[in-house]
Structures are given as C-alpha cells and as structure tokens.
C-alpha positions in Angstrom: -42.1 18.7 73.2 -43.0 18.1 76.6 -41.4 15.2 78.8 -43.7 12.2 79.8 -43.9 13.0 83.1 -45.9 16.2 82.4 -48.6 14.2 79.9 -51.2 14.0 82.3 -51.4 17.6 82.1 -51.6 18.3 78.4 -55.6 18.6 76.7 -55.6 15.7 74.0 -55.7 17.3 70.5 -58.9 16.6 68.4 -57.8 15.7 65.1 -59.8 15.2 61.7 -59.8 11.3 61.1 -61.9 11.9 57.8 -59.1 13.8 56.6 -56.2 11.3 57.6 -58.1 8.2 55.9 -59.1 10.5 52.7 -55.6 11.2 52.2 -54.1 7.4 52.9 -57.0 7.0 50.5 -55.3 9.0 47.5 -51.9 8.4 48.7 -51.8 4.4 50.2 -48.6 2.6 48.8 -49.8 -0.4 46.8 -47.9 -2.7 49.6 -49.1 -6.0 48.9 -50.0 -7.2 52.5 -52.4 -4.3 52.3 -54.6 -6.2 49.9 -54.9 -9.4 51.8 -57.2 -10.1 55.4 -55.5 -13.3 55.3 -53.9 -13.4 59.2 -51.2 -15.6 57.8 -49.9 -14.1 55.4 -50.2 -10.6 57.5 -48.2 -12.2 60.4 -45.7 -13.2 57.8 -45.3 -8.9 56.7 -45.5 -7.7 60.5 -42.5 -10.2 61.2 -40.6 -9.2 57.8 -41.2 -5.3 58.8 -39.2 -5.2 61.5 -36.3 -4.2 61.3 -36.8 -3.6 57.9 -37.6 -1.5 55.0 -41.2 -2.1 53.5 -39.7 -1.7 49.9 -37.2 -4.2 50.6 -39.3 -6.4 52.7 -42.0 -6.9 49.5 -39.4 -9.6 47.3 -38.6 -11.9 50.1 -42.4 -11.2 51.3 -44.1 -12.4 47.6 -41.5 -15.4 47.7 -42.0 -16.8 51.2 -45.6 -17.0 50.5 -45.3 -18.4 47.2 -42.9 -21.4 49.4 -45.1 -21.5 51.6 -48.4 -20.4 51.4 -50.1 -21.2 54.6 -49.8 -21.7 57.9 -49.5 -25.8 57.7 -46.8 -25.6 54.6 -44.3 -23.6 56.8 -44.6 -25.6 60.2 -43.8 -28.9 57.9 -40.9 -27.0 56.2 -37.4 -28.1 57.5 -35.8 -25.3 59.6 -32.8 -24.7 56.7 -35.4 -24.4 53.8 -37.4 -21.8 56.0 -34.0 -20.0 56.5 -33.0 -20.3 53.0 -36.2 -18.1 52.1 -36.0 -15.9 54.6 -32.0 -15.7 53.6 -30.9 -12.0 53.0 -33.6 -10.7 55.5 -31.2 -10.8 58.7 -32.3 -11.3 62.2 -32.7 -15.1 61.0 -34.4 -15.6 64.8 -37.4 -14.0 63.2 -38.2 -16.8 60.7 -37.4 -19.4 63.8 -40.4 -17.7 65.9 -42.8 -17.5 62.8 -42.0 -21.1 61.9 -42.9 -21.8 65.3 -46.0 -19.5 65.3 -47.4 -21.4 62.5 -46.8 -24.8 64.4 -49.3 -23.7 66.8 -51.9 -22.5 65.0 -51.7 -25.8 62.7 -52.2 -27.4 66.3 -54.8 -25.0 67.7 -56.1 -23.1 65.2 -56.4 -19.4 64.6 -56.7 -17.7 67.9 -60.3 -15.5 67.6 -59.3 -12.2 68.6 -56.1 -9.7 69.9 -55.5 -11.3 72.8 -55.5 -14.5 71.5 -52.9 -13.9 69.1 -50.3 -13.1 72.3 -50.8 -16.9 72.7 -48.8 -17.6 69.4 -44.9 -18.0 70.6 -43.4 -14.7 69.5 -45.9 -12.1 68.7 -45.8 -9.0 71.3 -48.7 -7.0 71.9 -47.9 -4.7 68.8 -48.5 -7.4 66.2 -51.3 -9.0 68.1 -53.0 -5.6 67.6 -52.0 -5.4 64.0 -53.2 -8.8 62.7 -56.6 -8.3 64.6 -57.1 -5.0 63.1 -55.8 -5.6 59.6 -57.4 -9.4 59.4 -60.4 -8.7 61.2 -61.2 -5.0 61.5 -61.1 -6.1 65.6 -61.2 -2.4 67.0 -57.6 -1.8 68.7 -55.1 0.5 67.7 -51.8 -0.9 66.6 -48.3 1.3 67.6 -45.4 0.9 66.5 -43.0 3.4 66.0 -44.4 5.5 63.3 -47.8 5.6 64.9 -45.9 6.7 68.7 -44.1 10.0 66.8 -47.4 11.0 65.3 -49.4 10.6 68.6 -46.2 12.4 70.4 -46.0 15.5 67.9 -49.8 15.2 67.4 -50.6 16.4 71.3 -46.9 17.9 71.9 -45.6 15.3 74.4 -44.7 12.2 75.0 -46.4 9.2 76.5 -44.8 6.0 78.5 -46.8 3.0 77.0 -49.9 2.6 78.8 -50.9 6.0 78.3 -50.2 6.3 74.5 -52.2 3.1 74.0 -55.1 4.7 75.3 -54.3 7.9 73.2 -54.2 5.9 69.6 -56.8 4.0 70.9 -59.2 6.9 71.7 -58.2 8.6 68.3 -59.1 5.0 66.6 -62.3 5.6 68.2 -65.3 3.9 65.9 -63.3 4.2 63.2 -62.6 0.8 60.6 -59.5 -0.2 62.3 -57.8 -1.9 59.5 -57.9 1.6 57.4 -56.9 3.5 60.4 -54.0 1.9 61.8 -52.8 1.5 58.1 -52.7 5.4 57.5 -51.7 6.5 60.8 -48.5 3.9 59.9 -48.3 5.6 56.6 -48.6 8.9 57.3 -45.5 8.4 60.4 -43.3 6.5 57.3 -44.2 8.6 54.7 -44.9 12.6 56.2 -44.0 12.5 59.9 -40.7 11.2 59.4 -38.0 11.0 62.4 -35.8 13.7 61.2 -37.6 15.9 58.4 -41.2 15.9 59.0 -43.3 17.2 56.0 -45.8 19.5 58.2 -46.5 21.1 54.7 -48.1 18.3 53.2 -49.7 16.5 56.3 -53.7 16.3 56.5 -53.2 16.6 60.0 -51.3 19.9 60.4 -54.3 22.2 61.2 -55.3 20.5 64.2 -51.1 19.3 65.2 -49.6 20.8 68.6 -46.1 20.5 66.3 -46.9 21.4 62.8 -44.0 23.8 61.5 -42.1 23.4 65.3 -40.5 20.2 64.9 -36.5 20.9 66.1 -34.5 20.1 63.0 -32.2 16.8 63.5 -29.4 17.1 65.5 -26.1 15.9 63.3 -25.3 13.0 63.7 -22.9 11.6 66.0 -19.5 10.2 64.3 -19.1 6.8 65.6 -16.1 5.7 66.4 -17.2 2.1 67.5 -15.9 -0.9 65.2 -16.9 -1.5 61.6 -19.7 -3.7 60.9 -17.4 -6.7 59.5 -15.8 -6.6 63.0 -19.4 -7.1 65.0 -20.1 -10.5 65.9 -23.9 -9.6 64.2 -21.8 -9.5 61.0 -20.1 -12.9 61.5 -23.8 -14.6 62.6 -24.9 -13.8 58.8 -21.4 -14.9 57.3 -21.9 -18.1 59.1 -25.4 -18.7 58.5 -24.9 -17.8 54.6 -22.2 -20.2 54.3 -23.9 -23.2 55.9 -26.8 -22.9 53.2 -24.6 -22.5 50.1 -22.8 -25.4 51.6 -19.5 -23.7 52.5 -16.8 -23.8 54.5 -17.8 -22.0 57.7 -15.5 -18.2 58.2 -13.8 -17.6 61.2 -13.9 -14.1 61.3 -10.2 -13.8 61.9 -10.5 -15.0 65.4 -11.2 -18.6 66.8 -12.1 -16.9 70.3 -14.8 -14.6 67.9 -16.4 -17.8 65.9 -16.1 -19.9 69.0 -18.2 -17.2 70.8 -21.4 -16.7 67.4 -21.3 -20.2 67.2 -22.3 -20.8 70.4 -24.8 -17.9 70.2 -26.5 -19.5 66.9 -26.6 -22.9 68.7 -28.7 -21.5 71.8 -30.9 -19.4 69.2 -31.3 -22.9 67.6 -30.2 -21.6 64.1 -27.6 -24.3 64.0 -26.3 -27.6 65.8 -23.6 -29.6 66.2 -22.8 -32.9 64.3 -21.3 -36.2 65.9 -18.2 -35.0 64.4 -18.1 -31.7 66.0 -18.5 -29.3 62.9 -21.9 -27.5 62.7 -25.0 -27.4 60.5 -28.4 -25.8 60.3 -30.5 -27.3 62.6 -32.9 -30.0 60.8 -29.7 -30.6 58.4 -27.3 -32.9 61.2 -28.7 -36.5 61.5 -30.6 -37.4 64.4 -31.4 -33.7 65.0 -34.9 -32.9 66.0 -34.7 -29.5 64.8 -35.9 -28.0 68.7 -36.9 -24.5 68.8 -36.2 -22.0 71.6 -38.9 -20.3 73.1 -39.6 -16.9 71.8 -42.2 -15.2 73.7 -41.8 -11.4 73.1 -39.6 -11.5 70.1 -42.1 -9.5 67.5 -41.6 -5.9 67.8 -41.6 -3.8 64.6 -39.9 -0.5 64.8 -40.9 1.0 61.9 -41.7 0.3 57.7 
C-alpha cells in the first residue's frame, strides 16, 4: 500500500455502491441503535462503541436507555447513578462527557445539523458526522476506523485526514447516508478486518486496488511491559468499582500508586474528596456540586 505522501498521485477507484448497500442489506447485524433515528439514543451507542465491542456494547446499551431514556432523564441523574449504569463499560470519562452532553441540549436543544453537534461538550467530528447521518440522513460521511482501512485498501494508499474525508465523502456521493456509512462500518468490522481481510466474500473486491494482496499480519510482538493489574488504568476501575458497591477503596499495593489514580479520578471529576479526607463519587460527598471537566474532543470511536 502506498505511503500518504504519494496519495495525490493515485486515480480514485470507482466502486459499485449498489452492491455495498445490497449486501449490508442481506447481511446488516440486527444492532439495535440501527433501528432507531432517535439522536439520543444514537449518541448514547457512538459513545458506548468506542473502545468497545458492538456485541458487548448492546446489554449496557438496552439498560442505560431503559435508566434513562432521554436526554432530560440523564442530565438530572446524579453523577454515581450514571456511573453505576455505565459500570463494567470502562473509560468511566465517557459517561461524564455524555452526561454533560445531555445537560446541554436539555439547555439548548438539539443542535440542527453536523456542525452543530461539535457544539455538544465531547463529541469530535467523527460522531458529529455519525449522529447527523444516522438521525437525519444529513449527507456527510462518517470515518472511523473501519471506514479509513476500507477507503485505504479500497484505492491502495493511505490518506492523512483531510484528504480521506473528501475520499468517503465523494464515495457517499448522493447516496442515503444513514445506509451508507452503516455498511461501509459493517463491511470494515465484519469483511475488511485489520488482520485477515475476507477479499473472497467482499461486494467490493472487483473494483478493490487490494483484493487478494493484503500482507498477512505480522506476529505479534511479545510484550514484555507490566501486567494489566499492575497499570494504574487497572487500579482507576478497582477504585471506581469499590466506591459504588460501597467498599473499602484498594490500594493497589502501593500508597505512592493510589495516591497518584486518586488524584487522576479527582481531576477527571469521577470522584471527590470528603471533609474527612476519604473519597467518594462525585454527587455522593455532602456539599459537592458534582462539577464536570470540560471534555471537548473526547468522542472518538476506533472501531465496533
């Protein structure tokens, strides 16, 4: 595949759109944000996707809605029930930013278009795109990470950002945009997969600058980095789980390690301190007034 510095060079590769939305058509997982135009409850998904695992995402998904169904029923929750939903999820920042996303439109009301959405605290240009398109059919291409490895193996190179916009966006062309930013996602999670891409099956392969040519994956590198229970990452859950069962708080093994989260969790605004010193979830100490940190940029799905 060529480098990105070379792109300018390479003829854009016409592909047959029927083809890709017949076969999402016959093939679609039955995901269940896909059956909603609700922006809510789409912003809710596109925040839950990232990061993670549609399959795993759909649970926690079908329960936070049924806790809070709109907009105005999460930005009245109290921070800790919000994290007690989103609880087993990870990355608890996420459910901070969407709490706060919902505040605003309660305030302000549902932003009319893309760009408006990049007014909501948290949400990038990626899921701006992907609640205008999926809510409203608005005509912009959504790329995350799926969609930027079909585009790449697509044409045979790769793009820097600006210039792969354009690309999705010229293959979106007239297109319905909801439908088309939904199977160009599903056929990168499902066909064009990071490591073993099946060209055999794809509806795209005739007309693909890749098809067959992919390298195979490289193995993977052995890491010899610490284990997982020895990452502070690890600790942040331990220490958030505890505080909603109402537990003791762990110390990792190391004051100078729980010293360290806890400070990070306070500045994220996951937790605060009490007049005694000890911590709790933020909305859970008295006199707290559960602030929020700001969060501009924090949306970013990698893949589903």
């Amino acid at each position: 595949m060529r480098a990105a510095g070379r792109a300018a060079t390479v003829a854009a590769v016409t592909i047959d759109v029927a083809a890709l939305l017949d076969w999402y058509a016959a093939v679609a997982r039955p995901l269940p944000w896909r059956a909603t135009r609700d922006p809510y409850a789409l912003l809710v998904s596109e925040v839950m996707l990232q990061q993670t695992q549609a399959a795993r995402v759909v649970p926690y998904y079908e329960r936070f809605l049924a806790r809070f169904p709109d907009a105005a029923a999460l930005a009245a929750a109290p921070v800790a029930d919000v994290l007690r939903a989103w609880s087993g999820l990870g990355y608890n920042r996420r459910a901070l930013a969407l709490r706060a996303a919902a505040a605003h439109v309660v305030e302000r009301g549902w932003p009319a278009d893309a760009a408006g959405l990049r007014a909501l605290p948290g949400v990038g240009p990626y899921t701006a795109a992907a609640v205008a398109a999926f809510a409203w059919d608005e005509p912009v291409a959504a790329v995350d990470t799926n969609v930027r490895r079909v585009v790449a193996r697509l044409d045979g190179t790769e793009r820097g950002p600006a210039a792969l916009a354009a690309r999705a966006q010229e293959l979106l062309g007239d297109h319905p945009a909801a439908v088309f930013n939904q199977a160009a996602m599903e056929l990168g999670a499902t066909v064009c997969t990071p490591r073993r891409p099946r060209c055999d099956v794809c509806p795209l392969a005739a007309g693909c600058a890749s098809a067959g040519a992919v390298a195979p994956p490289a193995p993977r590198a052995r890491r010899d980095g610490p284990r997982f229970e020895d990452t502070d990452r690890w600790l942040r859950g331990r220490v958030v789980a505890a505080l909603l069962a109402g537990e003791p708080v762990p110390d990792g093994g190391d004051a100078g390690r729980l010293a360290r989260v806890l400070a990070g969790l306070e500045r994220d605004g996951l937790v605060c301190r009490r007049a005694d010193g000890d911590v709790a979830l933020v909305g859970e100490a008295p006199g707290d007034g559960s602030p929020l940190p700001p969060v501009h940029g924090l949306f970013s799905r990698l893949g589903h």
